[in-house]
ZASESE-220643 format. One record per residue (C-alpha): residue in three letters; z, y, x negated. Coordinates in steps of 0.05 Angstrom, whole numbers, padded with zeros to 5 digits, always signed. Each point is the difference from the previous one (the first is absolute). Layout:
N
ALAZYX
...
//
This chain:
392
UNK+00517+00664+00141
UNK-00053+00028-00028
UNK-00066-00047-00015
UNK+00000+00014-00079
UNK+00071-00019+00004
UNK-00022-00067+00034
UNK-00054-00013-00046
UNK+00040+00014-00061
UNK+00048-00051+00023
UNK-00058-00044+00011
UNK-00021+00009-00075
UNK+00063-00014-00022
UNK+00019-00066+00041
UNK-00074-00033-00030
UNK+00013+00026-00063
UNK+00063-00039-00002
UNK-00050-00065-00005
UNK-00017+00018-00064
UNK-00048-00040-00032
UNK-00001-00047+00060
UNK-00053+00052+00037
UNK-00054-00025-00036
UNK+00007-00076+00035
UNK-00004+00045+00062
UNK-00054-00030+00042
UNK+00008+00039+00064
UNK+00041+00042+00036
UNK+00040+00000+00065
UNK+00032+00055+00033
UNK+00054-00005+00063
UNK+00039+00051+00019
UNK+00042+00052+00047
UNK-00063+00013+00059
UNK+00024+00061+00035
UNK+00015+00035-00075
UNK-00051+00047-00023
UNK-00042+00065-00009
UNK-00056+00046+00018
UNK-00055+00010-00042
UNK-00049+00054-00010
UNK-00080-00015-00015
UNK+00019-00001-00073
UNK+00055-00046+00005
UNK+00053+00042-00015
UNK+00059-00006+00043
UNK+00018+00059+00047
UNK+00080-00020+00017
UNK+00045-00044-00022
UNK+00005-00083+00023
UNK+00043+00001+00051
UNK+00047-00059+00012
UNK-00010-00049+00053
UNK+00071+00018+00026
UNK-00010+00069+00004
UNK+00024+00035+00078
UNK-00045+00049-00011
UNK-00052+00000+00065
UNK+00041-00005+00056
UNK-00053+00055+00035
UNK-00051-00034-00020
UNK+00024-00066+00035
UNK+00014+00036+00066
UNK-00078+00020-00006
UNK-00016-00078-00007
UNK+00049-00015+00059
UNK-00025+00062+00049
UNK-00083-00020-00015
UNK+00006-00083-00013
UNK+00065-00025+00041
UNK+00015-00078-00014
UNK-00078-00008-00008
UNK+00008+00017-00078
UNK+00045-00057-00008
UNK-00057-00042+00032
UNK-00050+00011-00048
UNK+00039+00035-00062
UNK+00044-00062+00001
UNK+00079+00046+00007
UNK+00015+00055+00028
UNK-00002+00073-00020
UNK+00044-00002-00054
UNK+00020+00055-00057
UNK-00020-00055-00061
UNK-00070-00005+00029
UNK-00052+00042-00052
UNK-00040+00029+00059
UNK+00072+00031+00017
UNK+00012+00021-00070
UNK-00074+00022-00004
UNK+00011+00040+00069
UNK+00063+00030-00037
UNK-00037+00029-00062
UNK-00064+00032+00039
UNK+00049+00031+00056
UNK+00033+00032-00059
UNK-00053+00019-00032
UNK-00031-00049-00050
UNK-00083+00018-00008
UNK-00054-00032-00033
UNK+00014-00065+00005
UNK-00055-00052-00007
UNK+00042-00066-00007
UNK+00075-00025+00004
UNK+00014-00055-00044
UNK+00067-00045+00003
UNK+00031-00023-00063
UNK-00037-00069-00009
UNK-00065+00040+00008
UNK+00025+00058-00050
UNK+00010-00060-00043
UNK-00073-00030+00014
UNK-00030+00068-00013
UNK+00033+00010-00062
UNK-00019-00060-00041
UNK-00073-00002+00031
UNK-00021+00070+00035
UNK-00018-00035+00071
UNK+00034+00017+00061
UNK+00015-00049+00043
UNK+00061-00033+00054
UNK+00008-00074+00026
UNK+00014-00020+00070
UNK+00068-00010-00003
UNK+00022+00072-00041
UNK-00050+00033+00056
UNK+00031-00036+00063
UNK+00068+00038-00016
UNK-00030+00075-00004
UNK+00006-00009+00073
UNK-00076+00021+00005
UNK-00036-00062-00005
UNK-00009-00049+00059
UNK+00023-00072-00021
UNK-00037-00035+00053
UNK-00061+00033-00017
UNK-00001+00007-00069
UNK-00025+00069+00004
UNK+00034+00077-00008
UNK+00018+00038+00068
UNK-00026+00075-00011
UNK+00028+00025+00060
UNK+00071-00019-00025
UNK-00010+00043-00062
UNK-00042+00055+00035
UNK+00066+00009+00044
UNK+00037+00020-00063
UNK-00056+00042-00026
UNK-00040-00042-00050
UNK-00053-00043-00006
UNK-00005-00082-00021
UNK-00044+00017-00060
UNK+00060+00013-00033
UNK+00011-00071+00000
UNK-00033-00046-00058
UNK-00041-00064+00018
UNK+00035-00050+00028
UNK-00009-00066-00054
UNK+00025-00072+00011
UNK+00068-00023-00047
UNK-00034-00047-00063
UNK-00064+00044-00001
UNK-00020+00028-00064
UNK+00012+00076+00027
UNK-00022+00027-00069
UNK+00001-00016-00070
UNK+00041+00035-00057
UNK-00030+00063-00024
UNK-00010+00028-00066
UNK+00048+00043+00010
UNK+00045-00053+00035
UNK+00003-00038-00060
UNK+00016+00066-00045
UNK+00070+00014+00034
UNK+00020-00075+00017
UNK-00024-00028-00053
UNK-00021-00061+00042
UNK-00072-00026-00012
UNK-00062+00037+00032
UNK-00037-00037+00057
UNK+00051-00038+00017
UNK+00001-00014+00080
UNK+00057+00042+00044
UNK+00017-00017+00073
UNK+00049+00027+00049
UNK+00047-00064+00020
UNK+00027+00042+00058
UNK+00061+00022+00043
UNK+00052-00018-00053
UNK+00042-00045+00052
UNK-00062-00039+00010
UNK-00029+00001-00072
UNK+00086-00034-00014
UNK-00015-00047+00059
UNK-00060-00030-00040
UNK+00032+00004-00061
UNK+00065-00032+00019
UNK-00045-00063+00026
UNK+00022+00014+00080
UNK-00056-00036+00031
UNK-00027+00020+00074
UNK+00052-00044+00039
UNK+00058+00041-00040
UNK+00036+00064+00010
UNK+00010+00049-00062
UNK+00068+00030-00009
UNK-00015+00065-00049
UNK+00062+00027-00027
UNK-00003+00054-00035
UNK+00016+00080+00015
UNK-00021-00020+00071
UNK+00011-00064+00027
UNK-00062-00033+00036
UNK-00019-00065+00040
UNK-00068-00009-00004
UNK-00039-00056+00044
UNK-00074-00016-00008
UNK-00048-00024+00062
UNK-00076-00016+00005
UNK-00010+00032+00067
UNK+00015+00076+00017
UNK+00074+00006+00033
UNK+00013+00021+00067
UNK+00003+00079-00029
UNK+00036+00023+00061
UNK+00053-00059-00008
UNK+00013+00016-00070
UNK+00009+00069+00009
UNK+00051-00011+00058
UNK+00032-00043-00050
UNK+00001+00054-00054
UNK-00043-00045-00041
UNK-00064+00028-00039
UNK-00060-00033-00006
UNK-00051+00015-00062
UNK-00058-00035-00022
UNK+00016-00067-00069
UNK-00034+00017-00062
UNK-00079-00012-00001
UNK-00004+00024+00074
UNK+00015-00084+00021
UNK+00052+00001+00053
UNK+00050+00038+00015
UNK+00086+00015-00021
UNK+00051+00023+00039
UNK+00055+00041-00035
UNK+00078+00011+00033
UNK+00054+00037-00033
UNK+00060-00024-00014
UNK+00037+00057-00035
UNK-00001+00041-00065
UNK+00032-00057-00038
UNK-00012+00017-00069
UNK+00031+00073+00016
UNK+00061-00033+00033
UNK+00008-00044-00061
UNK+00003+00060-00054
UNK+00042+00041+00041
UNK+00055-00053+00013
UNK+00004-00022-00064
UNK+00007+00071-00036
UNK+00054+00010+00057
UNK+00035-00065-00024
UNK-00013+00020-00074
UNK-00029-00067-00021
UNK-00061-00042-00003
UNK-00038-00024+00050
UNK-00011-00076-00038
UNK+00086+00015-00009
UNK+00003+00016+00074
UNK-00026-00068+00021
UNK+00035-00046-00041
UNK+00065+00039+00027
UNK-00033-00013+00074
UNK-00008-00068-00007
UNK+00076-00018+00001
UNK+00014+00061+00053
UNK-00003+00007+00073
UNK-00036+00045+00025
UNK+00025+00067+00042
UNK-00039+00032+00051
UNK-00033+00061-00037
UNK-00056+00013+00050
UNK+00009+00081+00007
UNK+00005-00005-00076
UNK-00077-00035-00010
UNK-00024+00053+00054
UNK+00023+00054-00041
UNK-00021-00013-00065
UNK-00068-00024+00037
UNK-00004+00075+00016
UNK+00027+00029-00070
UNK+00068+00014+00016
UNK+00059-00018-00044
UNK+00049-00030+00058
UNK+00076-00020-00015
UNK+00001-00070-00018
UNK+00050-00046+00038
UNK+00073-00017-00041
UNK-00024-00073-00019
UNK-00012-00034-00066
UNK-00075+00020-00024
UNK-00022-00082+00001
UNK+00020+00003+00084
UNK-00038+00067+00008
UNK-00066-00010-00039
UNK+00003-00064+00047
UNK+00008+00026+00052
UNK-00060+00056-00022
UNK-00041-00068-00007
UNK+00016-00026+00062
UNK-00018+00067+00039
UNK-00064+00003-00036
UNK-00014-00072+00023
UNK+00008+00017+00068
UNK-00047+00049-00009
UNK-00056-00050-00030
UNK+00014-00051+00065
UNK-00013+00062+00056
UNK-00066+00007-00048
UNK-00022-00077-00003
UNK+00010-00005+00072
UNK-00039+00069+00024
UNK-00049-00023-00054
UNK-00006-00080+00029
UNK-00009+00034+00073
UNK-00067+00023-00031
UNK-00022-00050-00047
UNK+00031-00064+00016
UNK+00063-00046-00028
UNK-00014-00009-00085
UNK+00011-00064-00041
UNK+00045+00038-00041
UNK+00024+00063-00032
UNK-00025+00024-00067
UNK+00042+00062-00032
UNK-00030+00031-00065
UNK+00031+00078-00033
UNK+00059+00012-00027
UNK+00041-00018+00053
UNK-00019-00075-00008
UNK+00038-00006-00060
UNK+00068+00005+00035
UNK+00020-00074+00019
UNK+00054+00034+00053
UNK-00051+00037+00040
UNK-00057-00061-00003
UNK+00059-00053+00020
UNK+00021+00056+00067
UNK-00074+00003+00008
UNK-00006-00082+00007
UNK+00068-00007+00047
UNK-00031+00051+00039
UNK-00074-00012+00013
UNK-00029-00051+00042
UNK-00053-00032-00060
UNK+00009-00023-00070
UNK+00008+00063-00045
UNK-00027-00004-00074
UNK-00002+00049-00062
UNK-00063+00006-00031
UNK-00016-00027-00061
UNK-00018+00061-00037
UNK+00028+00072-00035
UNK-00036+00049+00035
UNK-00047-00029+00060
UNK-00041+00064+00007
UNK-00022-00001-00070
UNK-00017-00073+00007
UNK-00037+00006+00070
UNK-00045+00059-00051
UNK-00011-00048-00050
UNK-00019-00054+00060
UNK-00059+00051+00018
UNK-00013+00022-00068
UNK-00021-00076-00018
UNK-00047+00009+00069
UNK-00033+00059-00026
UNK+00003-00036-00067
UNK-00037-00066+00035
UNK+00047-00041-00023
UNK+00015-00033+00077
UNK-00041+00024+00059
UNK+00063+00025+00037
UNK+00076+00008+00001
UNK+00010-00058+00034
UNK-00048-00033-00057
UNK+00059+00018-00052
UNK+00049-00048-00026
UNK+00066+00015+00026
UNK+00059+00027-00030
UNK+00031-00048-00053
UNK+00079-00015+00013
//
């Protein structure tokens, strides 16, 4: 995507408030954190965002693996991994990008637009798989290997802080109202695990084009344990604590793909599922997981979609228990995304795992776990955990 293509669907999505922007009283931004682009010293961008799912990089990972071995994973928090931005980064330069002076993910495009400042949070710079978690601090050599240097990175800011205010110009293409606060709320599974009131003894279920268990802890994992147990490890919003991340599969893909196969809903797929038994579609969920358009078994839809369910469940229990092996047992379960509206897949979800298993009370989590960090940066509470919880 190109970045004017981003911010012009930015325009329009807060111009769809209307006259509501004027009670804006700040401004909270979560969002995708390997997503972005390089800049050059005038802010203009020099390629096109590329997407955190992007295979492009797989050189530039062998680099990582030949120089660092497992000791990335103990200090970057995951392994070498294609979705990391110093990967993406290393990707560009070997092919030929110049003059770049900064890279800037979407939430920080975002920040930079409305107010002109530059500037990351811990959590969106512990997954650019260049930024120590235990140390709070950028690793140079990890982005010298690939060719570049960390001042391409902005200043690392704490989730709630008043990172900038709206600018003049800000205001001119938003229309919301100048000086008005903006913070980056984070990682946007962690920004949803804030807003959809999961508390520190919970885990976080985000379903949405990628499913993800997320687990917070107040002491740094065992980083060699986690990444044994293919779990990564990045540092909660406002640089307090830590989260571990597992995933469980592309869900959300799965989910479209099936149900344009079946030629019906997904909300029309579940209420067939709930008087159906389910048939083993395994091979069906892997292939659709990896963008293939499989055969579907000879059954009735309802049986396959739950059986489609029931595969993705058993994905999301290998998850909670590699995840649990690294933060410890949770008092429950919370799911938020789309995929917490289907009643099918939360009741497979509850039969399945070990720990009470709740939908959260909200729409969209993410946007609410902004808002949450907006009202920080706002002082309306001195911290998320300050915030009244979700109603419902």
């Amino acid at each position: 995507m190109e970045v004017d293509a981003l911010l012009g669907g930015l325009r329009e999505v807060v111009g769809g408030l209307g006259g509501r922007r004027r009670d804006v009283v700040a401004v909270g931004v979560a969002g995708m954190a390997e997503s972005g682009a390089p800049l050059d010293g005038g802010g203009r961008p020099l390629a096109r965002i590329i997407a955190w799912h992007d295979g492009r990089g797989a050189e530039e990972v062998a680099v990582l693996e030949r120089r660092f071995g497992d000791r990335l994973a103990g200090r970057a928090g995951q392994a070498a991994n294609t979705k990391m931005t110093v990967v993406k980064l290393g990707w560009l330069v070997a092919h030929g990008l110049t003059g770049m002076t900064r890279w800037l993910g979407v939430p920080e495009l975002a920040l930079h637009a409305l107010t002109g400042v530059e500037g990351t949070e811990h959590s969106l710079a512990a997954r650019t798989g260049c930024y120590d978690v235990g140390a709070h601090r950028w690793m140079p050599e990890v982005a010298g290997a690939l060719g570049f240097g960390t001042d391409v990175f902005a200043p690392v800011r704490a989730a709630g802080e008043a990172m900038g205010r709206i600018s003049v110009a800000g205001a001119g293409w938003s229309g919301l109202p100048d000086g008005v606060p903006v913070t980056l709320a984070g990682h946007d599974h962690l920004a949803g695990m804030a807003g959809a009131g999961a508390g520190p003894g919970d885990l976080a279920n985000s379903v949405g084009t990628a499913e993800t268990l997320v687990g917070r802890t107040a002491t740094l994992p065992d980083l060699a344990a986690a990444s044994a147990n293919r779990v990564a490890v990045t540092v909660y919003p406002r640089g307090v604590g830590w989260a571990a991340l597992v995933g469980a599969a592309r869900a959300g893909l799965v989910i479209e793909s099936a149900a344009a196969a079946l030629g019906r809903s997904p909300a029309e797929l579940d209420r067939l599922a709930s008087e159906a038994e389910p048939v083993d579609v395994r091979d069906v969920v892997d292939a659709f997981a990896k963008g293939d358009r499989p055969a579907l078994p000879g059954a009735p839809p309802g049986s396959i979609w739950a059986g489609l369910l029931h595969a993705l469940t058993a994905r999301t229990v290998d998850g909670y228990h590699r995840l649990t092996e690294v933060v410890g047992p949770p008092d429950r379960v919370v799911v938020f995304g789309g995929g917490a509206a289907s009643r099918p897949w939360l009741e497979a979800k509850a039969g399945a795992l070990p720990v009470p298993v709740l939908r959260a009370p909200v729409t969209s989590a993410v946007a609410r776990g902004a808002a949450v960090q907006a009202g920080v940066a706002a002082g309306w509470w001195p911290s998320e955990a300050d915030a009244p919880p979700p109603a419902g």
